[in-house]
N, C-alpha and C positions, 0 to 999 in steps of 0.2 A: 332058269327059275322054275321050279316045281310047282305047282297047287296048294301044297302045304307052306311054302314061301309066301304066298300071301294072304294066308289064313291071319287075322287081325288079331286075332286073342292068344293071350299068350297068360302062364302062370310064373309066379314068384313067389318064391318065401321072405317074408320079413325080417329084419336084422335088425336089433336093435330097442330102445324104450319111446322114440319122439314120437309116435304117432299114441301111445299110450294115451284114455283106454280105447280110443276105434280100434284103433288096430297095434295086438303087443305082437313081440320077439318071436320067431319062429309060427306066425301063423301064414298059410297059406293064402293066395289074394289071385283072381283071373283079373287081366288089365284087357284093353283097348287099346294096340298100338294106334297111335296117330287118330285116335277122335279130340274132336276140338275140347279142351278145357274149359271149365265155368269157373268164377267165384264159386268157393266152398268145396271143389270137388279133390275127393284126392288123386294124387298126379303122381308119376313116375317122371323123376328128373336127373338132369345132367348139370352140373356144373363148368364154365371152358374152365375155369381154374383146377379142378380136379375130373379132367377127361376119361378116367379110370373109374369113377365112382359113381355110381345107382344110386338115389334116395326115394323112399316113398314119400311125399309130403300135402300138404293141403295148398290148394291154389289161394291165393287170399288177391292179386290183381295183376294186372297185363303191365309190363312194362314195356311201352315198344314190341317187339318179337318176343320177349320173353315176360317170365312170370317171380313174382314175389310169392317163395312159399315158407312155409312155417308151419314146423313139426307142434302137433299138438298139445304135444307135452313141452312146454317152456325149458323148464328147466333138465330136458335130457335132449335137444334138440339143437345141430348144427345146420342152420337154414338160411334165410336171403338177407337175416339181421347183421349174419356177420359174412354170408359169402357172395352177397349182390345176388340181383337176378339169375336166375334158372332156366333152361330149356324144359318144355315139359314133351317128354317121349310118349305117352299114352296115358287115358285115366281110368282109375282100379273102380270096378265096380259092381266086384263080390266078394267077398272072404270065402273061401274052399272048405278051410278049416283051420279050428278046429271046429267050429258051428256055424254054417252056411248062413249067409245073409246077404242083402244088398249093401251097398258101402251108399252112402252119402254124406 
């Protein structure tokens, strides 16, 4: 393991309209791998049902180990309504770009 392997922040581009409007399609976001989630914060998640798939989503509560999240945008959002609980992988908490800001 390198130095850079445990540097904790990591970036991501957005895919997608569910977080619409915190955060739309193709913006830039720095995350926190592996800092503790809150209610309200947004989360980088995993699905076991879709092990392949990245979601950016908002934490809404602890389920056990895992979390209830739910894309902002209702109606453009595949989230814990219909795929159960989520692991959440770290939580976003900048936008890059296109207009820098804190995420909350």
């Amino acid at each position: 393991m390198t130095s850079l392997d445990r540097w904790p922040w990591r970036r991501l581009r957005v895919r997608g309209p569910s977080m619409t409007p915190t955060l739309r399609d193709r913006d830039v976001v720095a995350l926190r791998v592996g800092d503790r989630a809150e209610p309200g914060d947004v989360v980088l998640v995993r699905w076991d049902s879709r092990p392949q798939q990245l979601s950016v989503k908002r934490a809404v509560r602890r389920v056990g180990e895992e979390w209830h999240v739910e894309g902002d945008n209702a109606f453009g959002s595949t989230d814990s309504r219909e795929l159960g609980p989520a692991r959440v992988l770290g939580v976003v908490r900048w936008r890059l770009w296109p207009s820098p800001r804190r995420i909350r």
